[in-house]
KOLVEX-155159 format. One record per residue: residue number from 0; residue in one letter; x, y, z of N, C-alpha, C in turn. Coordinates in nm, 3 decimals. Example, Ala and Ser with C-alpha at 12.3 -4.5 7.8 and 13.67 -1.06 7.14 Angstrom:
BEGIN
(site 0 A (1.319 -0.569 0.780) (1.230 -0.450 0.780) (1.320 -0.330 0.780)),
(site 1 S (1.285 -0.225 0.708) (1.367 -0.106 0.714) (1.290 0.003 0.787)),
//
This chain:
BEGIN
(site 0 X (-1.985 -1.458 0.398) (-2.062 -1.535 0.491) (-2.148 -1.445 0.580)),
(site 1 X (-2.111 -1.352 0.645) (-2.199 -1.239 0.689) (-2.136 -1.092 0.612)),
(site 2 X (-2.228 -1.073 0.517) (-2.200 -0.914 0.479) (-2.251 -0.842 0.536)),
(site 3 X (-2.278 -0.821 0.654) (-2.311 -0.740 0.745) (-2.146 -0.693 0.837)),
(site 4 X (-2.084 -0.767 0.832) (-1.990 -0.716 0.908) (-1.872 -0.662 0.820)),
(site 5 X (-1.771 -0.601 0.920) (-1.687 -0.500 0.839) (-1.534 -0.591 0.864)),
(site 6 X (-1.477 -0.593 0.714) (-1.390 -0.699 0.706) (-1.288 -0.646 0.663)),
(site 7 X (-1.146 -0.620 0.707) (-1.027 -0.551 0.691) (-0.883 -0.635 0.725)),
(site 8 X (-0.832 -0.585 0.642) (-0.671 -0.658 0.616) (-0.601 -0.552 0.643)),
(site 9 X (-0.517 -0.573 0.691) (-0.380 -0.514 0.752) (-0.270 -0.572 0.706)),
(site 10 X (-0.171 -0.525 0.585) (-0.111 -0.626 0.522) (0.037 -0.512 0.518)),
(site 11 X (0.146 -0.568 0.521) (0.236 -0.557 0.475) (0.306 -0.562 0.339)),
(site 12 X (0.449 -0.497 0.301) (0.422 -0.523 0.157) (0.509 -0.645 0.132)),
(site 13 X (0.538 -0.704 0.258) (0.622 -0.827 0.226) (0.492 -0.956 0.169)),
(site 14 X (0.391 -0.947 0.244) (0.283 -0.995 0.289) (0.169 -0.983 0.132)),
(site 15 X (0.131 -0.861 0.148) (0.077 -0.875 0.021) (0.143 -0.787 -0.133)),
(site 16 X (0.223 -0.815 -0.113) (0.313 -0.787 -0.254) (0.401 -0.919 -0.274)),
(site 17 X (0.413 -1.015 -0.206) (0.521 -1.124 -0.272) (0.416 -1.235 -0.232)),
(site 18 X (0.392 -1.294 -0.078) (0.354 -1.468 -0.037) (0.177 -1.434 -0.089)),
(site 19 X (0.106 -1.331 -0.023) (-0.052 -1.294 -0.053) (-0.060 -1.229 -0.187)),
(site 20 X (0.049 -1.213 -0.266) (-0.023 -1.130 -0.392) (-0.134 -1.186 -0.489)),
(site 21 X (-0.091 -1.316 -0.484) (-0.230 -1.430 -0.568) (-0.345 -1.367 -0.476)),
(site 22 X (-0.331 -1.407 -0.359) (-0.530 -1.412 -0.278) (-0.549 -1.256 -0.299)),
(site 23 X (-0.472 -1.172 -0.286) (-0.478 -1.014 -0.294) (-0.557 -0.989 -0.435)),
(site 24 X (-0.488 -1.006 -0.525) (-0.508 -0.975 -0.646) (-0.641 -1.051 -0.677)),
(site 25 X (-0.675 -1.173 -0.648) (-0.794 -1.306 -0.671) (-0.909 -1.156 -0.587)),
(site 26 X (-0.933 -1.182 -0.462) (-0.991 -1.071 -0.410) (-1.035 -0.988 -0.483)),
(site 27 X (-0.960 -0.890 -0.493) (-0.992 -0.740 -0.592) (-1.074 -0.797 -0.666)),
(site 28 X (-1.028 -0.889 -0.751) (-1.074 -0.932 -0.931) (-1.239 -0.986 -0.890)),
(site 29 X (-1.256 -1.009 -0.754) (-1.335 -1.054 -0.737) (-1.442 -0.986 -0.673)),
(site 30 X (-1.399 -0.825 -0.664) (-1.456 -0.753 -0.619) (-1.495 -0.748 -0.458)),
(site 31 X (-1.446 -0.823 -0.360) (-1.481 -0.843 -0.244) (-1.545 -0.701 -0.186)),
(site 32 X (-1.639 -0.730 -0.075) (-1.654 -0.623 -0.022) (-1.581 -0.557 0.111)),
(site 33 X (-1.412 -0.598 0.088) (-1.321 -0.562 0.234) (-1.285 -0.419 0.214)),
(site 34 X (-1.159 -0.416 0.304) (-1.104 -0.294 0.309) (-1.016 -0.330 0.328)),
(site 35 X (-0.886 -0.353 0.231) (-0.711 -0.384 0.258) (-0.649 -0.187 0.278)),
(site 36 X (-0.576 -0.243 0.399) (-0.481 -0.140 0.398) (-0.340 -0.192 0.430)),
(site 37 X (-0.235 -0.158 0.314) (-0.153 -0.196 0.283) (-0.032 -0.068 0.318)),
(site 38 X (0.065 -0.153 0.443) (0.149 -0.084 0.480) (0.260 -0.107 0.396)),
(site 39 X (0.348 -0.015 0.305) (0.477 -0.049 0.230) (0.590 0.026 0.272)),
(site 40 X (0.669 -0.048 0.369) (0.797 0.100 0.393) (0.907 -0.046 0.311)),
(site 41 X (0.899 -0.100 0.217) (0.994 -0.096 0.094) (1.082 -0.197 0.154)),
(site 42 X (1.078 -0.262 0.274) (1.176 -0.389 0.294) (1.121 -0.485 0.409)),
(site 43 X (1.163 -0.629 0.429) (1.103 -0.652 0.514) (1.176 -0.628 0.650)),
(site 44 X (1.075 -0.519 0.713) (1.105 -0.493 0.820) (1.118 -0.587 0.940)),
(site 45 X (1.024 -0.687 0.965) (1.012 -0.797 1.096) (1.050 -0.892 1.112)),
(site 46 X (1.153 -0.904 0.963) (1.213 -1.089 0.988) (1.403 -1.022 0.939)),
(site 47 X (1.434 -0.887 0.938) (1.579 -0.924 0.931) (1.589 -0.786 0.825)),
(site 48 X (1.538 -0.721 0.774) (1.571 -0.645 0.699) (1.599 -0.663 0.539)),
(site 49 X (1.499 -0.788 0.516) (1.594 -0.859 0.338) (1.507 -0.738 0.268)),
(site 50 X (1.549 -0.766 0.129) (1.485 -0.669 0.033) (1.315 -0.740 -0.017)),
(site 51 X (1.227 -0.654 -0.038) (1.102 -0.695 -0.046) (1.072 -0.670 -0.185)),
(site 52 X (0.927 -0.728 -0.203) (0.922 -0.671 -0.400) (0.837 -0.502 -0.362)),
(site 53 X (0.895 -0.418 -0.275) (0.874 -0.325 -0.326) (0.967 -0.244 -0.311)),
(site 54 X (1.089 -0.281 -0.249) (1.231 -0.267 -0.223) (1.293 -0.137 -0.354)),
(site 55 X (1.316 -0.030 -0.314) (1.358 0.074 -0.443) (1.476 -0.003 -0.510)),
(site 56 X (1.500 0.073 -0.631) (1.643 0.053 -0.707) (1.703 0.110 -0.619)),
(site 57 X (1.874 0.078 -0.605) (1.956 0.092 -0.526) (1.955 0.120 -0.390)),
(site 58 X (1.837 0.046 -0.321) (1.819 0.069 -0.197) (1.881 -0.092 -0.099)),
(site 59 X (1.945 -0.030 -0.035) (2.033 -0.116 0.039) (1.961 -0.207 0.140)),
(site 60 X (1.937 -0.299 0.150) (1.887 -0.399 0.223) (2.028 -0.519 0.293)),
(site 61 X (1.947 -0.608 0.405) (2.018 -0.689 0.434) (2.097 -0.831 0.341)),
(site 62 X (1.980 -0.814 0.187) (1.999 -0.921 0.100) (2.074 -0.841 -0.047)),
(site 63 X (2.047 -0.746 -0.043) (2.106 -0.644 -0.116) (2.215 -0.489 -0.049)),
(site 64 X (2.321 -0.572 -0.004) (2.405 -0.469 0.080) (2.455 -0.387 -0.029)),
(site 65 X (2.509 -0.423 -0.146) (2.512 -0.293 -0.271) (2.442 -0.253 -0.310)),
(site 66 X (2.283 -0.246 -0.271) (2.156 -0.175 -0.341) (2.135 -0.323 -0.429)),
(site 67 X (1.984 -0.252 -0.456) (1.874 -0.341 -0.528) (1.913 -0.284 -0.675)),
(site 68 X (1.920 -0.424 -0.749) (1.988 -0.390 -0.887) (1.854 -0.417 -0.952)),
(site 69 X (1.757 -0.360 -1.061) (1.696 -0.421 -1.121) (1.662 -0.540 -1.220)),
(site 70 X (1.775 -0.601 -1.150) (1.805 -0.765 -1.270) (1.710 -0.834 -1.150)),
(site 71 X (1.669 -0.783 -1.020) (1.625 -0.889 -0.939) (1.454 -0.814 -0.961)),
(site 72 X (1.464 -0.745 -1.042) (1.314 -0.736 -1.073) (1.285 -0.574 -0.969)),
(site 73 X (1.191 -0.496 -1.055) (1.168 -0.318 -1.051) (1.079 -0.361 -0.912)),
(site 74 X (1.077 -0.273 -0.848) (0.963 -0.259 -0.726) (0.830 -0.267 -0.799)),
(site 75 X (0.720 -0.375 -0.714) (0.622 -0.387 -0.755) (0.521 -0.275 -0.685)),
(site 76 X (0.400 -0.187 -0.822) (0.319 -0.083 -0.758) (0.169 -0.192 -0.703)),
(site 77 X (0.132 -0.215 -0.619) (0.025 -0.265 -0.618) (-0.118 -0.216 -0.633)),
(site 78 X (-0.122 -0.073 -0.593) (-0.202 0.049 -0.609) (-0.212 0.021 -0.754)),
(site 79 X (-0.091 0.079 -0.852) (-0.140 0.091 -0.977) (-0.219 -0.042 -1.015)),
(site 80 X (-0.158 -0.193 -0.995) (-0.226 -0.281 -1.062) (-0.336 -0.323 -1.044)),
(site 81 X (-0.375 -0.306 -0.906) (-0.527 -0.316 -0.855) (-0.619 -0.209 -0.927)),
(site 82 X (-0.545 -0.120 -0.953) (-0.672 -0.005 -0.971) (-0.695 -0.024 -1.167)),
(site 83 X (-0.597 -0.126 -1.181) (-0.671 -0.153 -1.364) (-0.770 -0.271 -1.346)),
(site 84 X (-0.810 -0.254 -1.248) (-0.983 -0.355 -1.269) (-1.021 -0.321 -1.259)),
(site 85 X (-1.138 -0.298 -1.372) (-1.237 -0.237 -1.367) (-1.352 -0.210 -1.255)),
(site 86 X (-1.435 -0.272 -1.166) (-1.507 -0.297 -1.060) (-1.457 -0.243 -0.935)),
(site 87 X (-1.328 -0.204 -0.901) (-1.273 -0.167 -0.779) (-1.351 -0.065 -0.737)),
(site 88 X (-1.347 -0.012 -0.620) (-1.430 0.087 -0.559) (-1.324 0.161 -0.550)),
(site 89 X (-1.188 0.172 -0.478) (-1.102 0.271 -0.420) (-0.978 0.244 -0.410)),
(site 90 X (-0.933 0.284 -0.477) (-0.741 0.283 -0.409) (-0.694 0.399 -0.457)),
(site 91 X (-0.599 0.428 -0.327) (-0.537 0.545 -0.275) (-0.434 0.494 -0.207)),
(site 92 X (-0.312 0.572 -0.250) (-0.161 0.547 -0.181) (-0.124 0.732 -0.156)),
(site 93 X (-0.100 0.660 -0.009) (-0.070 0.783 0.098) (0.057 0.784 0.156)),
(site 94 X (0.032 0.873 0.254) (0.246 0.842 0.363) (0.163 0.864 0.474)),
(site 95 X (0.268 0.821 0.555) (0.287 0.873 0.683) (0.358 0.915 0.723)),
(site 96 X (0.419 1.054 0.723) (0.580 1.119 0.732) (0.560 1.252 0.792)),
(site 97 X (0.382 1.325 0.828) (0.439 1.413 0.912) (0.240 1.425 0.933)),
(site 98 X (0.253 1.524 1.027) (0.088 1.575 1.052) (-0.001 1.574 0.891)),
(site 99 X (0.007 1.642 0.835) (-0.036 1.653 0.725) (-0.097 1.524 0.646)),
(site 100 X (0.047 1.469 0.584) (0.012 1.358 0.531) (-0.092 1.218 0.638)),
(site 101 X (-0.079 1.268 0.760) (-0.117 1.166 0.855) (-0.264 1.154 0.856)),
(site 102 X (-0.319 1.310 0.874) (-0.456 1.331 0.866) (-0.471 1.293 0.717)),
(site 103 X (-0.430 1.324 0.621) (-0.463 1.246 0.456) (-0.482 1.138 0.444)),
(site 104 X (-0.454 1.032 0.523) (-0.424 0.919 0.531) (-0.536 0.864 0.596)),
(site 105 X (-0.524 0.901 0.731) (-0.719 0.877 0.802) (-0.811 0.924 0.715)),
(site 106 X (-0.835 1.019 0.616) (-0.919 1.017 0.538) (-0.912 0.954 0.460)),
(site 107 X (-0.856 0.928 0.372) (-0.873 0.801 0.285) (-0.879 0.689 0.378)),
(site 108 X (-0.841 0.601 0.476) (-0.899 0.471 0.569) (-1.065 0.492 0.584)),
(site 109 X (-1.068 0.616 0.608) (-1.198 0.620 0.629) (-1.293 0.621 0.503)),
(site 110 X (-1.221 0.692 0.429) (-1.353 0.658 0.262) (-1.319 0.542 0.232)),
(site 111 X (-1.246 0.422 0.284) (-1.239 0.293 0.229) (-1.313 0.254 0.318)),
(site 112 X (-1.342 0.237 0.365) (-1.474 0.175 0.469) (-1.557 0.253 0.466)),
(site 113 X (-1.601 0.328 0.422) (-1.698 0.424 0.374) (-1.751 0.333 0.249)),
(site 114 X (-1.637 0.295 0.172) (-1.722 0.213 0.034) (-1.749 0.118 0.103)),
(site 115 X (-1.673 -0.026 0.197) (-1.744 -0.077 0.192) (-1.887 -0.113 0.293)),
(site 116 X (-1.898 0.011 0.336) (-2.066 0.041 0.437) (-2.137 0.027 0.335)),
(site 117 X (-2.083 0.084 0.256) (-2.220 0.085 0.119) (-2.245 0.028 -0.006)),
(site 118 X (-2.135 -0.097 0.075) (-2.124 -0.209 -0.061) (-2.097 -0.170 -0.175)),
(site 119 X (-2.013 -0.118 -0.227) (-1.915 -0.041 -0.334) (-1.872 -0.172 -0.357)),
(site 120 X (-1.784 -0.231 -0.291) (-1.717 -0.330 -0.329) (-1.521 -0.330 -0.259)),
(site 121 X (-1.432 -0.364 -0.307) (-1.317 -0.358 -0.285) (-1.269 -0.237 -0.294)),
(site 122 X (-1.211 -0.203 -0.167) (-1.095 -0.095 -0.156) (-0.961 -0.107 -0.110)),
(site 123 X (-0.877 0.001 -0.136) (-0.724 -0.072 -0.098) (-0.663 0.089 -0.077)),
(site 124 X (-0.604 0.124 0.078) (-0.537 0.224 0.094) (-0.371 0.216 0.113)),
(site 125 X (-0.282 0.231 0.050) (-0.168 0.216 0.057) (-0.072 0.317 0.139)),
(site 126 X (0.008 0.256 0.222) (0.048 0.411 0.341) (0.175 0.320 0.304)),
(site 127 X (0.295 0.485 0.255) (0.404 0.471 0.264) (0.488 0.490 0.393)),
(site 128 X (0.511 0.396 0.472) (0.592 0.361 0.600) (0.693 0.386 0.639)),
(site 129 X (0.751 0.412 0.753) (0.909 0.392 0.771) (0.987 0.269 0.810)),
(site 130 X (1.082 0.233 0.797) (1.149 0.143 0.882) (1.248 0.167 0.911)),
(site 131 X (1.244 0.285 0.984) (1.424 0.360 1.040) (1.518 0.279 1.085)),
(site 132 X (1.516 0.127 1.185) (1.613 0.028 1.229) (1.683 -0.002 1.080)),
(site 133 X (1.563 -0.111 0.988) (1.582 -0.158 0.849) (1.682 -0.042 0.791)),
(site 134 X (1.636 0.056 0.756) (1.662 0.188 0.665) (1.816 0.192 0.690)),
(site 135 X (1.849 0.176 0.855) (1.919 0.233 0.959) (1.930 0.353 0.881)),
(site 136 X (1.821 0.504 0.950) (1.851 0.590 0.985) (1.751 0.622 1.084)),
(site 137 X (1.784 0.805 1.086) (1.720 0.816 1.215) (1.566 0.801 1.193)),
(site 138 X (1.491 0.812 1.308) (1.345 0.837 1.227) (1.323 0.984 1.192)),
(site 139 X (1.381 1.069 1.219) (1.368 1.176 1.142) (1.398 1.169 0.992)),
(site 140 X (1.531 1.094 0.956) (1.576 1.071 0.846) (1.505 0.971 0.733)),
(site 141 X (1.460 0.891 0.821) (1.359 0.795 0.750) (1.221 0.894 0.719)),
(site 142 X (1.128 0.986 0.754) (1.083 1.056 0.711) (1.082 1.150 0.615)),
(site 143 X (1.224 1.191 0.604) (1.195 1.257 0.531) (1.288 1.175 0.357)),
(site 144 X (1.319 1.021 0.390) (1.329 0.958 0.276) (1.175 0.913 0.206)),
(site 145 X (1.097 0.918 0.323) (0.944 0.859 0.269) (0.922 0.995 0.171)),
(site 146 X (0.918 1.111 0.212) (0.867 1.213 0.130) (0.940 1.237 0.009)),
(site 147 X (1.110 1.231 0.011) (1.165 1.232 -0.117) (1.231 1.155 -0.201)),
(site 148 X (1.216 0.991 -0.141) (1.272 0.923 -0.213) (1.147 0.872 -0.258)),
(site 149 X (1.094 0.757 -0.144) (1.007 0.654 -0.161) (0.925 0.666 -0.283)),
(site 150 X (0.823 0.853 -0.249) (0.743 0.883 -0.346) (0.743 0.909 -0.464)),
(site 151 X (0.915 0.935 -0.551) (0.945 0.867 -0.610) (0.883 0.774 -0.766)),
(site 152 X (0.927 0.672 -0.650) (0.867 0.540 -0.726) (0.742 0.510 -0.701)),
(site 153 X (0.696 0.572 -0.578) (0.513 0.525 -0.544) (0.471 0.637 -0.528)),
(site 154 X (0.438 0.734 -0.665) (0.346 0.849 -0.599) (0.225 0.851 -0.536)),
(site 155 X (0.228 0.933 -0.454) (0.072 0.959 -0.420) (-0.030 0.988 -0.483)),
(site 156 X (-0.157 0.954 -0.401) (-0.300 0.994 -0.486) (-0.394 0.904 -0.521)),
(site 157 X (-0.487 0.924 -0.569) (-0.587 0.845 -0.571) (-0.588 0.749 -0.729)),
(site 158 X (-0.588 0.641 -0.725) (-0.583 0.554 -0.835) (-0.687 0.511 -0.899)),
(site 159 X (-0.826 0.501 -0.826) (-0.958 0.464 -0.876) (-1.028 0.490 -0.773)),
(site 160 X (-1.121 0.519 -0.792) (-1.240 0.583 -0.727) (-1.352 0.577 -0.825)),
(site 161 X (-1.456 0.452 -0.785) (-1.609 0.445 -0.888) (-1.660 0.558 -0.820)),
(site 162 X (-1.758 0.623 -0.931) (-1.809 0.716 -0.869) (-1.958 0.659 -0.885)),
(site 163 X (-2.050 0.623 -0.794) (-2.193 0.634 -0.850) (-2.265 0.746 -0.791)),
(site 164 X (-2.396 0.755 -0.934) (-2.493 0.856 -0.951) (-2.607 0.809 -0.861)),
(site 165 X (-2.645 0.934 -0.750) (-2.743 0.855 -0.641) (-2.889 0.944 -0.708)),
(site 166 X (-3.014 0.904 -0.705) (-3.153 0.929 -0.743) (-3.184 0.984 -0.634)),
(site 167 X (-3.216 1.185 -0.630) (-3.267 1.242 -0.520) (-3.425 1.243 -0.585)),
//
């Protein structure tokens, strides 16, 4: 309705990995010109701690107190599945677990709104989260599960990136 303005989602992975994954996925396919950035620390953190669809194998949740068995279904990658359409402009799955990865992370937010200034089309930055209460550990400890567990199952890196050829 106005493509002039700059249009961004802030999504969770309870949010857009299970109730929004239809409009999420519809979106992409549809090439929108937003910018989703998709927070996943792997459970739902704000309503109780249940297990989410991106919830690890054997990771202990409030709905899964013996760990997540994969009969209730593998953690969903959303990065990977977005980035098999063809038309996407950008997705990139990052952390947030120390200086380093933090500044990595503002750079990629920022080349996703970078595509869509320049009408690229759909981008999607994925930041692996903590939820130290959920997790119950410390937040030190929850950090450093983001770096050696989480990533894991959601590596980092860039998943698609169109590249276009500009006419000097």
């Amino acid at each position: 309705m106005h493509p002039e303005k700059i249009v961004f989602t802030y999504q969770g992975d309870g949010d857009l990995a299970s109730i929004g994954a239809a409009e999420i996925i519809h979106a992409a396919n549809r090439n929108e010109n937003i910018t989703v950035i998709f927070v996943n620390n792997a459970i739902y953190g704000m309503t109780g701690g249940q297990m989410a669809p991106t919830t690890l194998p054997n990771q202990v949740t409030t709905t899964t107190p013996l760990g997540r068995e994969i009969i209730t279904g593998a953690p969903i990658k959303m990065s990977e599945m977005i980035a098999t359409m063809d038309h996407i402009a950008y997705v990139e799955r990052c952390m947030a677990a120390d200086g380093p990865s933090i500044m990595k992370t503002k750079r990629a937010i920022r080349k996703a709104f970078e595509c869509q200034i320049n009408q690229e089309g759909f981008s999607m930055v994925e930041v692996l989260s903590s939820c130290n209460i959920g997790w119950k550990m410390s937040p030190v400890d929850s950090l450093t599960y983001i770096k050696n567990t989480m990533t894991q199952t959601f590596p980092l890196g860039v998943f698609k990136e169109r590249k276009h050829e500009t006419n000097h």
